[in-house]
DRENRO-513734 format. One record per residue (C-alpha): x negated, y negated, z. Coordinates in Angstrom, 1 decimal, always signed. Layout:
<nodes>
+--------+--------+--------+
!     xx !     yy !     zz !
+--------+--------+--------+
!      X !      Y !      Z !
...
+--------+--------+--------+
</nodes>
This chain:
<nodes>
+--------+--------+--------+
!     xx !     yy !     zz !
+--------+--------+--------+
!   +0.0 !   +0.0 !   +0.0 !
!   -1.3 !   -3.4 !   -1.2 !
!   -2.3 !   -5.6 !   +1.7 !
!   -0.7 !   -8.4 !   +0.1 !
!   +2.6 !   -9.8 !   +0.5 !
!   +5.1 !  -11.2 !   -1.5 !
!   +4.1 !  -14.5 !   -2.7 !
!   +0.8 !  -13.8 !   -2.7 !
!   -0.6 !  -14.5 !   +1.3 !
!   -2.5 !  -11.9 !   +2.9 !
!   -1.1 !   -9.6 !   +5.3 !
!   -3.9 !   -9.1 !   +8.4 !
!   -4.2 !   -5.5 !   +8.0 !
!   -4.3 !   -5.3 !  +11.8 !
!   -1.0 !   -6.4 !  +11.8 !
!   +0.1 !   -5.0 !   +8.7 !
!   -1.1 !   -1.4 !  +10.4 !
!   +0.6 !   -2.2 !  +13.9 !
!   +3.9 !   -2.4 !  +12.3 !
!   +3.7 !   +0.7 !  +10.3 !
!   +2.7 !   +2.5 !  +13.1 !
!   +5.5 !   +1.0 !  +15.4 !
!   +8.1 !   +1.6 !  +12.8 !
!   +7.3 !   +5.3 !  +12.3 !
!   +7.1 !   +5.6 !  +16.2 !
!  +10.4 !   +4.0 !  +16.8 !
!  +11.9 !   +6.4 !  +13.8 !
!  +11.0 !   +8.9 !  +15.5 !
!  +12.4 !   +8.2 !  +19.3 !
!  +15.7 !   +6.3 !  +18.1 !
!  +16.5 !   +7.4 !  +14.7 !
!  +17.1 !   +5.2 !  +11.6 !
!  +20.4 !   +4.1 !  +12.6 !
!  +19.4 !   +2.6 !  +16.4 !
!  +16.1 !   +1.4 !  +14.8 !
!  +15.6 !   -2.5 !  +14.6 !
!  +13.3 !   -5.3 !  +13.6 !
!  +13.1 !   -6.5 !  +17.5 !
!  +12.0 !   -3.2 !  +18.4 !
!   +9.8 !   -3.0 !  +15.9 !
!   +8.3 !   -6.8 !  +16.8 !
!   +7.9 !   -5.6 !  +20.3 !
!   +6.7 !   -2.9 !  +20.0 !
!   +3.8 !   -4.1 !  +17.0 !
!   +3.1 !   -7.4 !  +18.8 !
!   +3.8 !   -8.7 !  +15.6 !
!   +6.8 !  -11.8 !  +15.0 !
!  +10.1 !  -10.7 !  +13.7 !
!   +9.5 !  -14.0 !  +11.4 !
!   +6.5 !  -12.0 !   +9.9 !
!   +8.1 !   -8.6 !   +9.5 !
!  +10.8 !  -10.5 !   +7.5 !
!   +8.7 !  -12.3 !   +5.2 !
!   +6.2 !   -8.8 !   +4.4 !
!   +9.0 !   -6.5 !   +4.2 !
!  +12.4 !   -7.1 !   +1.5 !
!  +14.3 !   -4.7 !   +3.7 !
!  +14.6 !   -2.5 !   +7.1 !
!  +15.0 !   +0.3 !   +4.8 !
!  +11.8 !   -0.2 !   +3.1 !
!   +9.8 !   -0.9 !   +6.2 !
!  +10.9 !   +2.3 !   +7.9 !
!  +10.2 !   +4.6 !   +4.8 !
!   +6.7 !   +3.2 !   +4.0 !
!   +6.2 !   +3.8 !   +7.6 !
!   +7.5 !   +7.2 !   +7.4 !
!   +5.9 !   +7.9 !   +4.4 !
!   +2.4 !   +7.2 !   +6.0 !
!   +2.8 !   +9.4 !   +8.6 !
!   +4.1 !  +12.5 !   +6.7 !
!   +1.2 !  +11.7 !   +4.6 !
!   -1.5 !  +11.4 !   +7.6 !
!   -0.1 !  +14.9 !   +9.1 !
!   +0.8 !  +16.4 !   +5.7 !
!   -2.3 !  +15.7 !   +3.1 !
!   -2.1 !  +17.3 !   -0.1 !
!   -3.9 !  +21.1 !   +0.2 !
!   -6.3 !  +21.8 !   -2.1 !
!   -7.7 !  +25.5 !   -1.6 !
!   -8.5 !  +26.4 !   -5.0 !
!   -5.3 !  +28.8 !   -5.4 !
!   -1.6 !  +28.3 !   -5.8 !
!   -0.5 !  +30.9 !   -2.8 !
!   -3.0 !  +29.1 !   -0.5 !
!   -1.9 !  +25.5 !   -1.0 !
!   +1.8 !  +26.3 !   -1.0 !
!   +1.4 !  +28.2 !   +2.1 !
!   -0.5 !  +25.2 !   +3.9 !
!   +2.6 !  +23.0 !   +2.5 !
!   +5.1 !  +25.0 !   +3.6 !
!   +3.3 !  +26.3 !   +6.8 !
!   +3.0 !  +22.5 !   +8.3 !
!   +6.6 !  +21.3 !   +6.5 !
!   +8.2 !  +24.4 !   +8.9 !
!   +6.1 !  +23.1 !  +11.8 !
!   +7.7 !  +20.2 !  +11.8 !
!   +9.9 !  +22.4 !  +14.8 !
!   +7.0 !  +21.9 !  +17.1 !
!   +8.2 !  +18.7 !  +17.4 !
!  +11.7 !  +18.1 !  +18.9 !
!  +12.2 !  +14.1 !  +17.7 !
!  +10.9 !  +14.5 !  +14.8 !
!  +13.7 !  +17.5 !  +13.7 !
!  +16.3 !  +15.2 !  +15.1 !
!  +14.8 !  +12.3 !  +13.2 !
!  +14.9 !  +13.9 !   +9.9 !
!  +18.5 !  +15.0 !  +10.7 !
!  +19.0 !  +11.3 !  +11.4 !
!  +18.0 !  +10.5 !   +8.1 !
!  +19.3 !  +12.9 !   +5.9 !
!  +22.9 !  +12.1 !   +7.3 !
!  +22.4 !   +8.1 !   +7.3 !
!  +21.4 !   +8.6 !   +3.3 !
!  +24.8 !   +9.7 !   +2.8 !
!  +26.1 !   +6.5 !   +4.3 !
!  +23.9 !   +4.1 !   +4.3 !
!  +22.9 !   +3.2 !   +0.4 !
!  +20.3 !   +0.6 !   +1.1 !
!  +18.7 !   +3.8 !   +3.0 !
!  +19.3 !   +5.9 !   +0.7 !
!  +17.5 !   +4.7 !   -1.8 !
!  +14.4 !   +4.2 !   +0.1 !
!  +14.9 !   +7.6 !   +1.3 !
!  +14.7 !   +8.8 !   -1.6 !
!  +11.7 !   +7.2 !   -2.2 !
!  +10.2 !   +8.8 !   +0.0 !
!  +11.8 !  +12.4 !   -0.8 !
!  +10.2 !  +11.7 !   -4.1 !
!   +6.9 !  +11.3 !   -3.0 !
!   +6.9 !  +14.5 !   -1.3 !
!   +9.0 !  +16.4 !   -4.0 !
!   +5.5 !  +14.6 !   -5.9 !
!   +3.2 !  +16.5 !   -4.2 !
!   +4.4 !  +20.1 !   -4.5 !
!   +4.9 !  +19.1 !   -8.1 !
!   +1.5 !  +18.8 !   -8.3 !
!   +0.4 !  +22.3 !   -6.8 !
!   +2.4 !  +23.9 !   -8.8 !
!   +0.8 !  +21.8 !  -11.9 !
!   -2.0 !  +22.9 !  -10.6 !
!   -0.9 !  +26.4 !  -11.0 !
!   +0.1 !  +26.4 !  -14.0 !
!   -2.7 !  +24.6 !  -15.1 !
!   -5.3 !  +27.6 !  -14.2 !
!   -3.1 !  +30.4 !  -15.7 !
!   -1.6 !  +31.6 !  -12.4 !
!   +1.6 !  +30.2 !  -13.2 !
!   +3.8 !  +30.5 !  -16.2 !
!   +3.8 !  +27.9 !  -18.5 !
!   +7.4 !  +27.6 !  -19.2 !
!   +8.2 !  +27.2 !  -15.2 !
!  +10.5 !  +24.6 !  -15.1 !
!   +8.0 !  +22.8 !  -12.3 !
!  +11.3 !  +20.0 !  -11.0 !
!  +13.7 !  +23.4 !   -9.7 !
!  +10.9 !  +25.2 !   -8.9 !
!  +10.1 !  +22.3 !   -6.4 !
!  +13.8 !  +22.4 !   -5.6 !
!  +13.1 !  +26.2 !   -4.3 !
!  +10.2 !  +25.7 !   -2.0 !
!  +12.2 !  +22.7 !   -0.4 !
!  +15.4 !  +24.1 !   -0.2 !
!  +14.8 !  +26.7 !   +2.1 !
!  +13.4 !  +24.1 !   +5.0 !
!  +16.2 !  +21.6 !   +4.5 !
!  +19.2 !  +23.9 !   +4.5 !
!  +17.4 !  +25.7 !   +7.6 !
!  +17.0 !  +22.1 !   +9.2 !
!  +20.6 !  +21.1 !   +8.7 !
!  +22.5 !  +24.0 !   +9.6 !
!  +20.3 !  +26.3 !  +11.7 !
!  +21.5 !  +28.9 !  +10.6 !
!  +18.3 !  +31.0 !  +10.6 !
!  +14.7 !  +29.5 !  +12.5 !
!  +12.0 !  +27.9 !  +10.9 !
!   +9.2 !  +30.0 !  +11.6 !
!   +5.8 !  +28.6 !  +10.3 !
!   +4.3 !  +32.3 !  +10.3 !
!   +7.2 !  +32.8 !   +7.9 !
!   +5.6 !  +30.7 !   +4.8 !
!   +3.3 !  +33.2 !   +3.5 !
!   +6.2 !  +35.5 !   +2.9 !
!   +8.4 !  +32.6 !   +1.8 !
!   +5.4 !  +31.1 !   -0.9 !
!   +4.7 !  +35.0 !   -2.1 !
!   +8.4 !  +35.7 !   -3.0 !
!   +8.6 !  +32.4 !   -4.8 !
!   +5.5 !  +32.8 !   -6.4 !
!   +7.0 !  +36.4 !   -7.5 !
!   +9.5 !  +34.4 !  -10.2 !
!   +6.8 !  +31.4 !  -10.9 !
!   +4.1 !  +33.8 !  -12.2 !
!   +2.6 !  +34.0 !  -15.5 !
!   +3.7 !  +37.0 !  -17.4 !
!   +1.0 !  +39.5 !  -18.3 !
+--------+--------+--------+
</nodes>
């Protein structure tokens, strides 16, 4: 993210850092919906004026925030094989029930999308950039002949998600990080290139 703001000052990135990591904080202990730019200015140290002026929108301040830290305790695997970086992925996306507030955070989210359009459309920002990432492994993939060619790489990224967020929202069944191995190998079973 640029370190500029609109109309061309510069942000302090101090500041600019304080209220990232506030926001995603916040996210996480009150949800989207009880989530506001006072907290936010408290809890940074930096002025509500300022938070205004560097951010269009509460929406897009939260998701950049969010976005951040997904990214900080979710970076893009890279172990030279398909199974292996899907497994990592989907390994630390199912760990996510380690952490109580964050589960109930997502949650949050996912339902204030349906309601909220603003939110929703940074939300799906963000769902983009991680739909962007498993893209990319399976790319990968199919770039070094492990995958076939003709997989159709946007529902094939549908698959490996779709699993964690139906488990999320209904609990129906756990979300077991030991599980992913299991999970990636009887995707990869359909993804394969064909002998």
């Amino acid at each position: 993210m640029s370190t500029e703001r609109r109309g061309g000052r510069t942000r302090s990135p101090e500041a600019h850092d304080a209220v990232l990591t506030a926001a995603a904080e916040l996210l996480e202990e009150y949800g989207y919906r009880d989530l506001t730019i006072e907290k936010i200015a408290a809890r940074s140290g930096v002025a509500k004026s300022t938070i205004y002026r560097w951010w269009r929108s509460r929406p897009e301040l939260v998701m950049e925030a969010y976005a951040r830290a997904v990214a900080q305790r979710m970076p893009e695997p890279d172990t030279g094989g398909v199974a292996a970086d899907l497994t990592e992925f989907v390994a630390r996306l199912y760990g996510v029930t380690a952490h109580p507030v964050r589960v109930r955070s997502l949650r949050g989210m996912m339902a204030d999308a349906q309601l909220d359009a603003d939110f929703r459309a940074a939300f799906q920002g963000w769902i983009a950039s991680r739909r962007a990432v498993v893209a990319e492994l399976l790319r990968r993939g199919i770039a070094c002949g492990e995958l076939d060619p003709g997989l159709d790489v946007e529902y094939a990224t549908d698959l490996v998600f779709g699993p964690f967020w139906y488990r999320l929202l209904t609990e129906h069944a756990p979300l077991d990080p030991a599980e992913a191995r299991g999970h990636v190998n009887r995707l990869l079973t359909g993804f394969r290139a064909r002998e």
